[in-house]
Phi, psi and omega in degrees: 000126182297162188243112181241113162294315190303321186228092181282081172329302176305319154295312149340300197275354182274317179308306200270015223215312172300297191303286201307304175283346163231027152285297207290338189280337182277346155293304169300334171279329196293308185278348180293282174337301184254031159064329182311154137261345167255112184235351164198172183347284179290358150328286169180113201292341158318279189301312180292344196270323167304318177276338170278339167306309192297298195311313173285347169275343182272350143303320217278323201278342179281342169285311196295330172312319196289331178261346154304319187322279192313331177274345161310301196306306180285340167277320199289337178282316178284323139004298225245019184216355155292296151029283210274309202308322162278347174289312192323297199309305176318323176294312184276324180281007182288310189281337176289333166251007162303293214271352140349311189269146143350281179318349200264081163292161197288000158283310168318343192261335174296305187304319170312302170318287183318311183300304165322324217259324192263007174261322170289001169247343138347288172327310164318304206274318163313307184299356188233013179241350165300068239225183204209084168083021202103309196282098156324127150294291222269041211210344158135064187308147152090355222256177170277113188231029184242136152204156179341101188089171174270182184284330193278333165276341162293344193233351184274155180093001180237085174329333187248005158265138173256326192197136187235124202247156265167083213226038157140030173289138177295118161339125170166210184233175271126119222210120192234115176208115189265128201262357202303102165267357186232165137307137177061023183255082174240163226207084171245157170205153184243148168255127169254207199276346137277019172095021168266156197254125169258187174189151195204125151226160218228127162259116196276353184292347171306002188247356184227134193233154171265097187239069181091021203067017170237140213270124148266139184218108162287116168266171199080334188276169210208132164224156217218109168259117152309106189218079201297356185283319175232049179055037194223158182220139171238151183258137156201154175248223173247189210298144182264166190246133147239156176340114148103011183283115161280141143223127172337168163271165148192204189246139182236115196236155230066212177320142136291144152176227202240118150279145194220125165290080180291113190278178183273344203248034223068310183319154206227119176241140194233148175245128185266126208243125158244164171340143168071352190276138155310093217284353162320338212265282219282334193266358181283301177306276190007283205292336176306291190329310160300323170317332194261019204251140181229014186224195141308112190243156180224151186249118157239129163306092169060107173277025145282274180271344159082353152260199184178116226241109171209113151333234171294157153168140175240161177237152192221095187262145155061022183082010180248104170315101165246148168261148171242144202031017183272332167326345200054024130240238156281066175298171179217122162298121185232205199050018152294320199271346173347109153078009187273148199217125182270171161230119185250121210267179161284119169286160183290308185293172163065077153206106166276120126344095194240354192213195197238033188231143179288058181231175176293336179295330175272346179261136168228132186292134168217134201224105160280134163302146132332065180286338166304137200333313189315295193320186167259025158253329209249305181050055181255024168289152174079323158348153167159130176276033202252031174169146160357284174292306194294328163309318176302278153340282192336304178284020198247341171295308168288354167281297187288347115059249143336280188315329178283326167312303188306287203312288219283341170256348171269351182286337180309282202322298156328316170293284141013296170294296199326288182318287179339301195299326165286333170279341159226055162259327162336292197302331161301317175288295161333263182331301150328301203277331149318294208291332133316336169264351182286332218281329180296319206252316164319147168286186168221113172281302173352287213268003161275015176247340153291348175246329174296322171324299198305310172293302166335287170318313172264056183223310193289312162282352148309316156351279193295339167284313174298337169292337154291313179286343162298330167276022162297308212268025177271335176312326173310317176305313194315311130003277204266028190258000000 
């Protein structure tokens, strides 16, 4: 081999043999040290875009434990507070059949009422203090409560709705048709949205008396179609008069007393009616009166007695001809709600995060009813235990009721398990899906204490050759001596 001073190859090649092996020792110290085998990019840019993908999912799914966790904590606060709410209801139907009986006077039934008037208002008073984070449960937790427009802009022009309530209905479009064929009879049924029709009818003649042949029509009443299958309750009252409503002549017989015109914006304009009077008269004022009404006007009827005595008579609202009493019995104005079509958009609330992905499969819907006495699961208004017959009613009202509180804890209770069931397969998926990212990311100390060995050594002898081959070129002197 030539003996060269200017360039000593051999050390070049020992040097370059040193660099490689105390690179590879310094990777083996890293991973030893940070338990990784990936510890950045160039380690291996495959394996890390795979294990940070697994690695954010196993937060995620470790989050979605944590939110099943709560949501167990929340049904279970609303759970225990149904509870009581069914103990009431039991309570009230105790006293709804106490004052049933006979045996009961009418001082014992004050007592019974109050105690009845104050668990109802209790109920009310739970539903609306129950709350999770801030949150009411018990008040229609969860529900789809959006739709185009508000309920009050959705409803004008239909006199004979007051209020339409919304208690977990499936996102959709709502198909309104009052079918109502018979006296005392009204008759709605909504289509949903999947092309099923429900129907609910309701007998008003309890709102109406015979007296000597003359129709009485109790104003103020308020009657309520259900439809619990989809959460939805419609309210209506009786019938409303609008700006431009004729009436007919006839003959008007009972009480003196006041009609009195409530306008939208408050304003109140009135016609004084006596016995006897020629309803030819009275519908001549009427119309003045109205003609000067510029908003939605309503008649309410003798604010005393809350009646209004009438043989015949026709009316005519929005272009719908009704007869009241020409039936020779008890009529009702119906055809307010005809053909009304609501659109119920998706609500935000009552969605549990159970994953660690945006799809409907990590989510579970949890939806609470409108459990106050008031709502539309519970419908215990106008209920009262102050007679016999309202005692009777009552109870048949608070059996359904009942049932409905049961249902409604048992759909929790389902859910409750449901969560369960889901954490703990989350924990089950966690554990699998770790153990798939180590197998990526981890080091195998075996086998990195086996290479760390390896490099040592051979670090330690490069080392030691570049320090031989640098003392190649001392041969030269000799060379020159």
């Amino acid at each position: 081999m030539p003996l060269r001073i200017g360039t000593n190859v051999t050390s070049l090649n020992a040097a370059r043999h040193l660099s490689r092996a105390a690179g590879d020792f310094t990777k083996r110290v890293e991973r030893l040290a940070s338990g990784l085998r990936i510890n950045r990019g160039a380690d291996d840019a495959a394996g890390l875009s795979v294990s940070e993908g697994m690695r954010a999912e196993v937060l995620g799914m470790r989050q979605g434990v944590r939110n099943a966790e709560q949501g167990v904590s929340l049904i279970q606060l609303a759970e225990g507070s149904l509870n009581e709410v069914s103990a009431m209801l039991t309570r009230m139907r105790e006293l709804a059949v106490t004052s049933a009986n006979s045996t009961i006077n009418d001082v014992n039934r004050q007592s019974l009422t109050s105690e009845f008037n104050h668990l109802t208002v209790e109920i009310d008073r739970i539903a609306n203090s129950t709350t999770y984070n801030k949150q009411v449960l018990l008040t229609g937790f969860g529900n789809a409560v959006s739709q185009v427009g508000s309920i009050s802009t959705a409803l004008a022009g239909f006199s004979g709705v007051s209020e339409v309530g919304i208690s977990g209905a499936v996102p959709g479009t709502y198909i309104f048709t009052d079918t109502s064929d018979q006296d005392n009879q009204l008759t709605l049924s909504v289509t949903l949205p999947d092309g099923t029709r429900l129907e609910q009818s309701i007998d008003v003649g309890s709102a109406m008396d015979r007296d000597g042949g003359k129709n009485v029509v109790a104003t103020g009443t308020t009657f309520a179609a259900n439809f619990d299958r989809v959460g939805m309750q419609v309210t209506m009252n009786g019938p409303g008069v609008k700006t431009g409503t004729t009436f007919k002549s006839t003959t008007a017989t009972g009480q003196d007393g006041v009609i009195t015109m409530t306008k939208a914006d408050g304003g109140t304009d009135s016609v004084r009616v006596t016995a006897g009077q020629d309803l030819s008269t009275i519908a001549t004022e009427l119309n003045t009166k109205l003609s000067t009404l510029d908003s939605t006007a309503y008649a309410l009827i003798d604010p005393i007695t809350g009646e209004l005595h009438v043989d015949t008579g026709t009316l005519t609202v929005e272009g719908l001809s009704e007869t009241i009493g020409a039936v020779g019995g008890n009529a009702y104005v119906d055809g307010r709600l005809d053909g009304k079509t609501l659109v119920v958009e998706e609500g935000e609330g009552g969605v549990l995060q159970v994953g660690a992905n945006d799809n409907a499969d990590n989510r579970i819907s949890l939806n609470i009813g409108d459990m106050r006495a008031s709502g539309n699961v519970l419908n215990l208004n106008g209920l009262s235990v102050a007679n016999i017959t309202s005692s009777r009613s009552t109870i048949s009202v608070i059996d359904t009721a009942i049932v409905a509180v049961a249902r409604q804890r048992g759909d929790l209770g389902a859910i409750q398990n449901r969560l369960q069931f889901t954490s703990n397969n989350l924990g089950n998926a966690i554990e699998n899906l770790q153990a798939a990212e180590s197998a990526i990311r981890d080091a195998d100390v075996a086998e990195e204490i086996s290479a760390f060995t390896r490099s040592q050594i051979i670090t330690q002898a490069a080392t030691a050759m570049v320090a031989q081959a640098n003392a190649l070129p001392q041969n030269a002197l000799t060379l020159l001596r």
